[in-house]
C-alpha positions in Angstrom: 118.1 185.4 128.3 120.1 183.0 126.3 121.9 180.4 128.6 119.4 180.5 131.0 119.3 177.3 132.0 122.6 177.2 133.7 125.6 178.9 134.9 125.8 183.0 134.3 122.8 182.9 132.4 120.3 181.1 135.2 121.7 183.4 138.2 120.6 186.2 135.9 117.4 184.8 135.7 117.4 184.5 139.3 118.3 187.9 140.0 115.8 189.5 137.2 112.7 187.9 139.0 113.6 188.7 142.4 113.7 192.1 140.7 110.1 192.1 139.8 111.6 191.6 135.7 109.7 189.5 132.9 111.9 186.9 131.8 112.0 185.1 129.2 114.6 182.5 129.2 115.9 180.1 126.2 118.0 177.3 126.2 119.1 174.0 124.1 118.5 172.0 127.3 114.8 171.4 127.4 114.9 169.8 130.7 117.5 171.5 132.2 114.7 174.7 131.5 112.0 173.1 132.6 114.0 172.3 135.9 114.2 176.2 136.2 110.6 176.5 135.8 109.8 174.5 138.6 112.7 176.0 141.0 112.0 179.7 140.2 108.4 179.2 140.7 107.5 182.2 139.2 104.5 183.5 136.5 106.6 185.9 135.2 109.1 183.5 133.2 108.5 182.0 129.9 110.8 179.3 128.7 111.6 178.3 125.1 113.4 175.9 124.1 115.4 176.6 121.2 118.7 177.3 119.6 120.1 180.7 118.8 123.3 180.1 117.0 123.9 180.6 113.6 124.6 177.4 112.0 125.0 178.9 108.2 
């Protein structure tokens, strides 16, 4: 999930994991994802930290 660290994005993350779903969840705002980690509680997220645009 890109975005996941806020917004549309994070209540999809929500939703996923009380779905019993993997996520993985990527955002430019490292601590806004690690704030997520620690709210969703959950060992079966995996946050990156990244940017997906495409800046070319």
């Amino acid at each position: 999930m890109t975005g996941a660290a806020s917004g549309i994005g994070k209540e999809v993350v929500r939703h996923s994991l009380q779905n019993n779903a993997t996520v993985i969840g990527c955002d430019l705002n490292g601590s806004a994802l690690e704030d997520l980690n620690v709210e969703m509680a959950s060992d079966k997220m995996y946050i990156y930290n990244l940017n997906v645009s495409n800046s070319g």
